[in-house]
C-alpha positions as CSV (number, residue, x, y, z in Angstrom):
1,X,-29.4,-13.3,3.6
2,X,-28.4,-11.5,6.9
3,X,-26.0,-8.9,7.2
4,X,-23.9,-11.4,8.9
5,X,-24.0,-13.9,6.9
6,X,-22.8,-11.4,3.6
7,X,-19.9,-10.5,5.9
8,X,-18.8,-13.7,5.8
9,X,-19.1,-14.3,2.5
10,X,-16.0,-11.0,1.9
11,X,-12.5,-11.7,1.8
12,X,-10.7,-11.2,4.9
13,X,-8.4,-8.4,5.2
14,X,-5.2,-8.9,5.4
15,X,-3.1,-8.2,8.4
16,X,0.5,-6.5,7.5
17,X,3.3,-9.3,8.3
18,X,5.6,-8.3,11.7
19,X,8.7,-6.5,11.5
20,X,10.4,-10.1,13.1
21,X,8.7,-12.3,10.2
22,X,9.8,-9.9,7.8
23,X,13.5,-9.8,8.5
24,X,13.6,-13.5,9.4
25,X,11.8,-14.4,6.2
26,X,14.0,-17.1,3.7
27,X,14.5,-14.8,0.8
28,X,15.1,-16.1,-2.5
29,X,17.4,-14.1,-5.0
30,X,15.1,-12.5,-8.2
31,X,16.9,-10.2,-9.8
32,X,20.0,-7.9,-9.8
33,X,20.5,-4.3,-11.6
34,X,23.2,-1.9,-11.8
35,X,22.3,1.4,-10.4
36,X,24.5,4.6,-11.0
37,X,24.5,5.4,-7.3
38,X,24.4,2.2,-5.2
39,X,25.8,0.3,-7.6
40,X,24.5,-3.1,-7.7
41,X,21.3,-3.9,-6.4
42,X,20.3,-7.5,-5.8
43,X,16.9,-8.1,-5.0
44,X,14.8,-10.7,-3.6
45,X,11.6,-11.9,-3.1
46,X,9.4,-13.8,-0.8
47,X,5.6,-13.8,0.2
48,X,5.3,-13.4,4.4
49,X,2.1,-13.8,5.6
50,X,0.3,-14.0,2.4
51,X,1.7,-10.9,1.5
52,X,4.2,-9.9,-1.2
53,X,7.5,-8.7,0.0
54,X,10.4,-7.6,-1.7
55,X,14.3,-6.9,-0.2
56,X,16.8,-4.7,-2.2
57,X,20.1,-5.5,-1.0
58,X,23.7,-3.0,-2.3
59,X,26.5,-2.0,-0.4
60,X,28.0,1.7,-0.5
61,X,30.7,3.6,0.7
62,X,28.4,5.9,2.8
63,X,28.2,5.5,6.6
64,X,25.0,4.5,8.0
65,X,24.1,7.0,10.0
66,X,23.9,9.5,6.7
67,X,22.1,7.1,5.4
68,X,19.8,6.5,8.3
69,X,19.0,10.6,8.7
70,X,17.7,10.4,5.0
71,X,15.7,7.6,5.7
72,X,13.9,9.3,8.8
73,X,13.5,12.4,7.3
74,X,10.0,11.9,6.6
75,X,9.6,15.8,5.0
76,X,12.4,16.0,2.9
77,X,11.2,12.8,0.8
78,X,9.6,14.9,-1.4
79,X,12.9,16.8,-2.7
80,X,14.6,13.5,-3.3
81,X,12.4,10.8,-4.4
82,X,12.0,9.6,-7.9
83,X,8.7,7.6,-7.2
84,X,6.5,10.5,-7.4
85,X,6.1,11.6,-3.8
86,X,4.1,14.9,-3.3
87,X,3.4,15.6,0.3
88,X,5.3,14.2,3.5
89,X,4.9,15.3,6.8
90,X,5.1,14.1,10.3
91,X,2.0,13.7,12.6
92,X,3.2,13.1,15.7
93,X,5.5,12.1,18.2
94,X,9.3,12.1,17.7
95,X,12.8,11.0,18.0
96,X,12.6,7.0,17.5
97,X,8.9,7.2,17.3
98,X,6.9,8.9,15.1
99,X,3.3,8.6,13.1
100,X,3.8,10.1,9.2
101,X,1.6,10.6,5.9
102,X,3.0,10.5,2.6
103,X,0.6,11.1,-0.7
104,X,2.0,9.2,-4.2
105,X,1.3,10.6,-7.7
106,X,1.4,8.1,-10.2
107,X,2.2,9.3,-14.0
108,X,-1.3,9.7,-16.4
109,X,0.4,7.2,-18.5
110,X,-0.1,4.0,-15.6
111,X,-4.0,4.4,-15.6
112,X,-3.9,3.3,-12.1
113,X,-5.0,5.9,-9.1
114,X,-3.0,7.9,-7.0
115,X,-1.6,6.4,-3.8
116,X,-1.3,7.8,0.3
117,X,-1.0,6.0,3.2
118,X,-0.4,6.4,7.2
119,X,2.0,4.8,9.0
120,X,4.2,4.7,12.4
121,X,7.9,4.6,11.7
122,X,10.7,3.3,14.4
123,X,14.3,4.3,15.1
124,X,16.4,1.6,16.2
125,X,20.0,1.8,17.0
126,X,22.7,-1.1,18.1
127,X,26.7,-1.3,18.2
128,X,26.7,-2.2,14.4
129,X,23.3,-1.3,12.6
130,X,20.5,1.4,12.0
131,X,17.2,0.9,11.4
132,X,14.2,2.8,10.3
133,X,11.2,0.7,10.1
134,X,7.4,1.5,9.4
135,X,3.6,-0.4,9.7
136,X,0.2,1.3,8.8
137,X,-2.5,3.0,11.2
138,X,-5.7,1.6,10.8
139,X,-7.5,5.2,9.3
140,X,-4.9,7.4,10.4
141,X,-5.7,5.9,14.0
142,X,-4.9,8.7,16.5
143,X,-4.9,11.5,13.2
144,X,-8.3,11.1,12.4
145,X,-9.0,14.9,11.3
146,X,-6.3,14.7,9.0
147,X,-7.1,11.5,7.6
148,X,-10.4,12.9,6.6
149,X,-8.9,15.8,5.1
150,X,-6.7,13.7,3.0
151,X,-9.3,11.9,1.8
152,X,-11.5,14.8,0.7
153,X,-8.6,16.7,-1.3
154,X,-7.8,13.4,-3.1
155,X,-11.2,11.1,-3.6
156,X,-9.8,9.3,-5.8
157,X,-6.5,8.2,-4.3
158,X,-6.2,4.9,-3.0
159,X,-4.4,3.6,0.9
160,X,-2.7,0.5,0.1
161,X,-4.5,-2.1,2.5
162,X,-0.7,-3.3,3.6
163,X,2.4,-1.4,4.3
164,X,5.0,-2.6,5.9
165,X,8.7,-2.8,5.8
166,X,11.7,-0.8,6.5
167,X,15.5,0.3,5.6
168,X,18.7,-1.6,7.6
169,X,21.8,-0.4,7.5
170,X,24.9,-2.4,8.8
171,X,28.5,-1.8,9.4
172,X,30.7,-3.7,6.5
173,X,34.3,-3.9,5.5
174,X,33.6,-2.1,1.9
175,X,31.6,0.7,3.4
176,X,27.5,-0.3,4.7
177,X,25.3,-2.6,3.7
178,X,22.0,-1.3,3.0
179,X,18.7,-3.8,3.6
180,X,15.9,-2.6,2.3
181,X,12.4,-4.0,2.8
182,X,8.8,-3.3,1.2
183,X,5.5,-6.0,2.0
184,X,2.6,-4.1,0.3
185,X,-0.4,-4.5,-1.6
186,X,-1.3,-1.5,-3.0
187,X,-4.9,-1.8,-3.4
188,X,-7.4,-0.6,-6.3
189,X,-7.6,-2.7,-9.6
190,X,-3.8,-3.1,-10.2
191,X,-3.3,-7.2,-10.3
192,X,-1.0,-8.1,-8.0
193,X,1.1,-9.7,-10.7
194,X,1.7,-5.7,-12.3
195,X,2.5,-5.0,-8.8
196,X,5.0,-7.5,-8.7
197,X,6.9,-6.3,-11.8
198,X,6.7,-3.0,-11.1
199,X,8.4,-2.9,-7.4
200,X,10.9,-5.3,-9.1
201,X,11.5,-2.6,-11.1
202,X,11.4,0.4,-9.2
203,X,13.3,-1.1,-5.9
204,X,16.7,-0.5,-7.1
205,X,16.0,2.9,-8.0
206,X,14.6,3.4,-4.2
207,X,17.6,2.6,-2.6
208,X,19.7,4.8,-5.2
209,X,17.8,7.5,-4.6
210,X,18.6,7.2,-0.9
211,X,21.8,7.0,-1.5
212,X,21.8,10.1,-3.9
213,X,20.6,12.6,-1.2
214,X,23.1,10.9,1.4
215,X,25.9,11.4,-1.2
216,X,24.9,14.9,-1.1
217,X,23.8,16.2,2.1
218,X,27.7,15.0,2.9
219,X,29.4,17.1,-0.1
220,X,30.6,14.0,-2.0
């Protein structure tokens, strides 16, 4: 069999879904939890694109732009976050454009690798929301040296093959509304099905830990 031919026989990658199919996506309710700081946390579910996505919806009495500067604030993710996040850092550009890295360590106890992954986050600003939003680079694209490095010091952590989604914050009588949206497949030999329940899960706590380190960098 030719080299072509086995290529065909391997499943196609899968392409991340657009920030436009994401956000326009008809989300179906799948859960709610209480949360101790956003209170509660409805989320929903829907695949885009093939892809599993998830939307974590609360509403706080913290203004959007504090809650936006935590968002972009790529470094400091690594103070505040529950999920396990050991190293943040931004790789380039700036302002509302910038290309960042971010390395996951999953507890012993899951059995499943740790995770990293490279991605270019947008700022977007109108009269009544904020937006942070994110995709993946293709091997680091432009950050190629790092890349490599990152893969040597962690040869056994995997990049999730699809990473897309993004926080929205909009104006609201009882304070802002906070959108938050993940489409991922985290790759290695976790089923999607485990992935499933475990963003259901861990969604909620996400956005509460947002909301935390907005709480605070404002003195409430």
């Amino acid at each position: 069999m030719t080299a072509a031919a086995l290529l065909l026989l391997l499943p196609a990658a899968v392409a991340g879904p657009a920030w436009s199919q994401i956000v326009q996506a008809g989300w179906r309710d799948h859960s709610t939890r209480q949360h101790a700081e956003a209170g509660t946390v409805q989320v929903l579910r829907r695949s885009v694109g093939g892809v599993p996505c998830f939307q974590g919806v609360a509403t706080v009495d913290v203004p959007r732009e504090s809650l936006l500067g935590v968002a972009a604030d790529i470094p400091s993710t690594v103070r505040w976050s529950t999920a396990g996040v050991r190293e943040a850092e931004v790789l380039g550009g700036g302002g509302a454009s910038f290309d960042f890295y971010q390395y996951l360590a999953l507890p012993g106890w899951t059995l499943s690798s740790d995770r990293f992954w490279f991605l270019h986050g947008t700022v977007e600003r109108t009269a009544a929301s904020s937006v942070f939003r994110w995709d993946r680079i293709e091997a680091g694209g432009a950050h190629g040296a790092r890349y490599t490095a990152v893969r040597a010091a962690h040869p056994e952590a995997v990049e999730p093959p699809v990473n897309a989604g993004g926080w929205v914050f909009t104006d609201d009588p009882a304070g802002t509304r906070i959108q938050y949206y993940i489409c991922s497949d985290v790759g290695g030999s976790i089923p999607i099905t485990v992935q499933n329940v475990a963003t259901t899960r861990t969604l909620p706590d996400t956005v509460g830990d947002l909301v935390r380190e907005a709480r605070r960098r404002a003195g409430r």
